[in-house]
C-alpha positions in Angstrom: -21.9 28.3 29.5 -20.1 30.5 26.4 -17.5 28.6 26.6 -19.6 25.6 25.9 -21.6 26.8 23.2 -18.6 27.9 21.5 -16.7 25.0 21.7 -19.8 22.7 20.5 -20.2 25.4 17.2 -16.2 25.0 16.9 -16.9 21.3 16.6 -19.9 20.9 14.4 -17.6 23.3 12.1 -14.6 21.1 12.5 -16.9 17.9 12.1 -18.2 19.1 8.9 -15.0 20.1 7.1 -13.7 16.7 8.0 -16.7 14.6 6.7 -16.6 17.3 3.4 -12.7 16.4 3.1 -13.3 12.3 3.4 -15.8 12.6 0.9 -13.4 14.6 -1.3 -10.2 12.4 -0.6 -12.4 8.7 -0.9 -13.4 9.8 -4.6 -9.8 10.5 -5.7 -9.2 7.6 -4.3 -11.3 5.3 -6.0 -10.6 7.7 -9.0 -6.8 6.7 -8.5 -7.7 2.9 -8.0 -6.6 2.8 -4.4 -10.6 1.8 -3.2 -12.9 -0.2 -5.0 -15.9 1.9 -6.3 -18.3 3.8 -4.0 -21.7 5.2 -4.4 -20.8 9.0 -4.9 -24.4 11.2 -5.0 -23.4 14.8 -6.1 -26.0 17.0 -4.1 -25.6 20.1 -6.5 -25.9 20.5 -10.3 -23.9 23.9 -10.1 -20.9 23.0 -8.2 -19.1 19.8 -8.9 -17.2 19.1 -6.0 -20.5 19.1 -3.5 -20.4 15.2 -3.0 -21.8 12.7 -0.5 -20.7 9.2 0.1 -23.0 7.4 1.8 -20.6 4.3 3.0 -18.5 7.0 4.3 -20.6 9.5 6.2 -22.2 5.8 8.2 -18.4 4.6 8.7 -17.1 8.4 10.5 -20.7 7.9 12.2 -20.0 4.3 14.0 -16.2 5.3 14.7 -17.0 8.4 16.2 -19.8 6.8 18.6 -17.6 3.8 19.3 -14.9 6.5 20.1 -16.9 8.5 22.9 -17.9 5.2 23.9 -14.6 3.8 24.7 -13.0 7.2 25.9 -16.1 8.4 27.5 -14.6 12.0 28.4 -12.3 14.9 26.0 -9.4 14.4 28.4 -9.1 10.5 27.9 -9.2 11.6 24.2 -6.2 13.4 24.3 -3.4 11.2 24.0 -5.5 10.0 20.6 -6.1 13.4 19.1 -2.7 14.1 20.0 -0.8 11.5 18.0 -3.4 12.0 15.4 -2.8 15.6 14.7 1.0 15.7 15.1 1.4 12.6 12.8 -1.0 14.3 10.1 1.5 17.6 10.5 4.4 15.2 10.0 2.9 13.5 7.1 1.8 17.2 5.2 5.6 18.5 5.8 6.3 15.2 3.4 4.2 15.9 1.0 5.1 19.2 0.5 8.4 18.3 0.1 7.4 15.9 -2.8 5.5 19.1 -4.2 8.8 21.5 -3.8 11.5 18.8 -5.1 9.0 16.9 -8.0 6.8 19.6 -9.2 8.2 23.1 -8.4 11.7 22.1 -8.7 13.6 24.5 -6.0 16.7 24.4 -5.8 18.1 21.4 -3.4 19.6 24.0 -0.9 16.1 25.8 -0.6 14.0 23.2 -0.3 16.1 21.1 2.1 16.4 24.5 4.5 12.2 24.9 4.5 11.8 21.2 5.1 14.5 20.7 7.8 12.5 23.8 9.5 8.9 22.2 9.6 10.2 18.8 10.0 12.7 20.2 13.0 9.0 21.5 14.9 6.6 18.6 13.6 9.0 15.8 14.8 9.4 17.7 18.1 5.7 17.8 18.9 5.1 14.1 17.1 7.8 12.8 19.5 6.7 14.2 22.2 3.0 12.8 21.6 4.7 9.1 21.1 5.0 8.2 25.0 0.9 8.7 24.9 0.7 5.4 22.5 0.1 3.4 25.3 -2.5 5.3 26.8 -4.7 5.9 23.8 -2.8 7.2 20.8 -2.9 3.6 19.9 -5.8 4.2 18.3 -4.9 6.8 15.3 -2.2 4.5 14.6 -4.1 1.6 14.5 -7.4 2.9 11.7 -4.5 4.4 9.5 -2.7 1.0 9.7 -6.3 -0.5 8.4 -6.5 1.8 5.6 -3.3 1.8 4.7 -3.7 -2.4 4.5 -7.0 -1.7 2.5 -5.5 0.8 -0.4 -2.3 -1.1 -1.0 -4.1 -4.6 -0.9 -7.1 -3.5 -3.5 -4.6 -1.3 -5.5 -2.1 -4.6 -5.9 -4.8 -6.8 -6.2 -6.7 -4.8 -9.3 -2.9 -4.5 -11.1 -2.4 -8.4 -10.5 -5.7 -9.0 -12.1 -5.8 -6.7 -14.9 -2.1 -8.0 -15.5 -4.1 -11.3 -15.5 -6.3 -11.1 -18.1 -4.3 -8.7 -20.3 -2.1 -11.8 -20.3 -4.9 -14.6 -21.7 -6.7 -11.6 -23.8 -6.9 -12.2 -27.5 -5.4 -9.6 -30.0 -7.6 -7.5 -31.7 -6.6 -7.8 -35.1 -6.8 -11.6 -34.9 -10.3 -12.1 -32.7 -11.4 -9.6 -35.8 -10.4 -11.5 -38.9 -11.9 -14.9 -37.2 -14.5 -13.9 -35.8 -15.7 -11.5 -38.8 -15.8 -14.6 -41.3 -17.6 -17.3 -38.6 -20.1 -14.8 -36.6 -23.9 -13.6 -37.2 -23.5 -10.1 -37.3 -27.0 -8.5 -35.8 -28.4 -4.4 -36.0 -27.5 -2.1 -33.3 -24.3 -0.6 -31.3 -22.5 -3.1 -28.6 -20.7 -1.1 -26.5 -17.9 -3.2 -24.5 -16.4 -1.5 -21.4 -12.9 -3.0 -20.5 -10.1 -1.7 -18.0 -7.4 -2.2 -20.4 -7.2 -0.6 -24.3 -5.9 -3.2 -25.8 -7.1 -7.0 -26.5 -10.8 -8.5 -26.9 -12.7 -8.0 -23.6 -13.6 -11.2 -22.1 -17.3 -10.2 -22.0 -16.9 -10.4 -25.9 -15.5 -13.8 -25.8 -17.9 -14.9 -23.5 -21.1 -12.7 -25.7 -19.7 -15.2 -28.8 -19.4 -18.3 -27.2 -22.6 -18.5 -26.1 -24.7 -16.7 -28.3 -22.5 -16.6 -31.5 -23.6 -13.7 -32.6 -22.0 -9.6 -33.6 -23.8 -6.9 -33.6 -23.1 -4.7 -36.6 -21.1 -1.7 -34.8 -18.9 -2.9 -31.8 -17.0 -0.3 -29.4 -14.2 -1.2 -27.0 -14.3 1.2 -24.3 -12.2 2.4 -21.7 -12.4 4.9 -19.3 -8.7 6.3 -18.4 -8.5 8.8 -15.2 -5.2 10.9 -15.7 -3.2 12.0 -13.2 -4.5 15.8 -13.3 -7.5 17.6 -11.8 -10.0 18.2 -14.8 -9.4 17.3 -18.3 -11.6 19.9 -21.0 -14.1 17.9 -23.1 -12.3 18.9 -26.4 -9.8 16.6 -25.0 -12.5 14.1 -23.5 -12.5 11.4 -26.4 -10.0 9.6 -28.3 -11.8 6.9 -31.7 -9.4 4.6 -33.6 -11.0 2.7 -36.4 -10.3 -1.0 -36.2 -11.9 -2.1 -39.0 -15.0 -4.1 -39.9 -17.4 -2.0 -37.9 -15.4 -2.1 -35.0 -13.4 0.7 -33.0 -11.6 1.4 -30.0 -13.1 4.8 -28.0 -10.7 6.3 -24.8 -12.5 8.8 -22.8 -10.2 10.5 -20.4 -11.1 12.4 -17.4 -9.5 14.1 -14.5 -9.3 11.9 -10.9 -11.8 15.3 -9.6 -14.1 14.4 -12.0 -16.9 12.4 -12.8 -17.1 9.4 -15.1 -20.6 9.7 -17.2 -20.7 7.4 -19.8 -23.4 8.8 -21.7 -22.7 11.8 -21.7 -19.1 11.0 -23.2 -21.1 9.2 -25.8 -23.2 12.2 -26.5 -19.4 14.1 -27.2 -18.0 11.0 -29.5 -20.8 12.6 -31.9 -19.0 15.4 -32.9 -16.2 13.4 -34.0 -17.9 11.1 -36.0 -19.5 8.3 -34.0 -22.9 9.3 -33.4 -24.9 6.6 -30.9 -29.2 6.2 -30.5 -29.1 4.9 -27.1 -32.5 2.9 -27.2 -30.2 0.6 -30.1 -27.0 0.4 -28.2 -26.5 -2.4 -25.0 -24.0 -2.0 -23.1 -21.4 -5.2 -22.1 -20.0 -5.9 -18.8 -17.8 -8.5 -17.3 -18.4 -9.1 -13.9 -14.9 -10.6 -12.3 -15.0 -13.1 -9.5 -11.8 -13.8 -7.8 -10.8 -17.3 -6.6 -7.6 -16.6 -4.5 -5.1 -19.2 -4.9 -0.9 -20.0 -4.1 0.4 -17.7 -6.9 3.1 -15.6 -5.6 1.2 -12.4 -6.3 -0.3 -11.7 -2.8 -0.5 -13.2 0.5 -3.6 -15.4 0.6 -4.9 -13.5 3.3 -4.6 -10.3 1.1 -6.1 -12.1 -1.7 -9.3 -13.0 0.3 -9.6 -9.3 1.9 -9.1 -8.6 -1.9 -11.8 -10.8 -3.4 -14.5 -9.4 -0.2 -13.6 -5.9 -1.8 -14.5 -6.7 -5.1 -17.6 -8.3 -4.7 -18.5 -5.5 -2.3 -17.3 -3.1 -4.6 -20.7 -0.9 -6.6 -21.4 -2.0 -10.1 -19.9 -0.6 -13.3 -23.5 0.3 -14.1 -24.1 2.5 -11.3 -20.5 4.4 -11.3 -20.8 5.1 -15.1 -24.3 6.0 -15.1 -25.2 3.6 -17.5 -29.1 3.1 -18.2 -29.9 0.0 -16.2 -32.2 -1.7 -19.3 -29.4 -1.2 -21.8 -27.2 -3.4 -19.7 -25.6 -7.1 -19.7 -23.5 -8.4 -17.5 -21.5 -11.4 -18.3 -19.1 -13.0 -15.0 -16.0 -14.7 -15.6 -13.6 -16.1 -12.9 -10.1 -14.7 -12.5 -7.2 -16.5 -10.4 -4.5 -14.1 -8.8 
């Protein structure tokens, strides 16, 4: 009966740092733009990295059950865990060696040694764990296979249509100089969020075709995640002047942190653009993809694609926007 109790406090341990590490691992993810956003509740105000991910915690929750369903005892689960571990060894030994060679720079002979070493005892034990695929390590193979399918097809996918519309985007400088002499210009800040920093959004094209109208101060904004941890807040916020009342505003921040709109707002103020929220709305354009026969993606990829996007949680929600300062306008994007 020890035994038993210790081994069931060994696995709630074990359970928990794995939920704590798929929470961690799905945000720099969608951070990275290899998932499509995800409710992320952060469940202290002290320590940033305390996240939970709803859609994840209720996905580990029906794979597990459907797991002791199907195995129904720890020994049948051994060929799976097996696989599972070994191959997760195998893959770390990799990534170090990307760490060593890329960012540490050791000297080929050094590095090589280390790697042959873990690689020499990780492909022993992986191998050995292959003749189980059959009898269960199927499995492991098969979910990473999905997630693999998932990143790769949402990360091609959002490069395909961004390439898209930066390709039938107006410039600037011209959309400014036409629309300046033709358009109603109205009080207040319009804040237009767009993936790409540079041409007109299409929510602004679509904001003038129908209503005709400017407000007096418009902001093209873009949130850019770097490829580093944590970026300071003095280097939070870049503002170029594009004349006319309008500007372009970058706010950068690290693939560990989170994107709050607002709040970057609130630090645009010390360099000059101050905003009153309750007079500035806030312009999305809500994409919807019609796949199609361009040679882009597979058509298959481009329909698990589209049920991603329209899936995916609202620009309003992951940027913290105030939900009655908020228009969405939707446009239709072929891939």
């Amino acid at each position: 009966m020890p035994l038993v109790i210790l081994a069931t406090m060994a696995a709630m341990i074990a359970s928990q740092a794995v939920i704590s590490g798929a929470f961690s691992v799905t945000q720099q993810a969608i951070q990275l733009g290899f998932l499509p956003r995800l409710g992320v509740m952060h469940t202290s105000a002290r320590a940033q990295g305390q996240i939970y991910v709803p859609f994840i915690n209720w996905a580990l929750m029906v794979c597990v059950a459907l797991l002791v369903v199907t195995f129904q005892s720890s020994s049948n689960l051994a060929a799976a865990y097996g696989v599972a571990v070994t191959g997760a060894m195998t893959i770390d030994t990799i990534l170090l060696a990307v760490v060593i060679f890329s960012l540490w720079r050791w000297r080929a002979w050094q590095g090589a040694l280390l790697i042959a070493l873990f690689l020499f005892v990780d492909l022993a034990y992986l191998g050995a764990n292959l003749t189980k695929v059959l009898d269960g390590g199927w499995v492991p193979l098969a979910i990473a296979a999905v997630i693999l399918l998932l990143m790769t097809t949402w990360s091609r996918g959002r490069k395909l249509m961004i390439a898209k519309m930066r390709a039938s985007a107006m410039p600037i400088e011209v959309f400014i100089r036409s629309a300046c002499d033709t358009a109603t210009r109205v009080g207040g800040t319009a804040v237009f969020l767009t993936s790409t920093s540079d041409g007109v959004p299409h929510a602004l094209l679509h904001n003038m075709k129908h209503n005709r109208v400017l407000h007096e101060r418009i902001v093209f904004l873009t949130v850019m995640i770097d490829n580093i941890p944590y970026v300071p807040d003095d280097q939070r916020i870049e503002i170029t002047e594009l004349g006319n009342g309008f500007y372009r505003l970058l706010v950068h921040y690290g693939f560990m942190q989170e994107a709050d709109v607002p709040m970057a707002l609130g630090l645009a103020a010390e360099k000059g653009l101050k905003f009153k929220m309750m007079e500035t709305s806030f312009f999305l354009s809500r994409q919807t993809l019609i796949a199609s026969e361009h040679p882009g993606m597979a058509i298959w990829r481009e329909k698990i694609f589209s049920w991603m996007l329209r899936n995916a949680a609202t620009a309003m929600v992951f940027f913290k926007l105030p939900t009655n300062r908020v228009v969405e306008l939707g446009s239709q994007v072929e891939i």
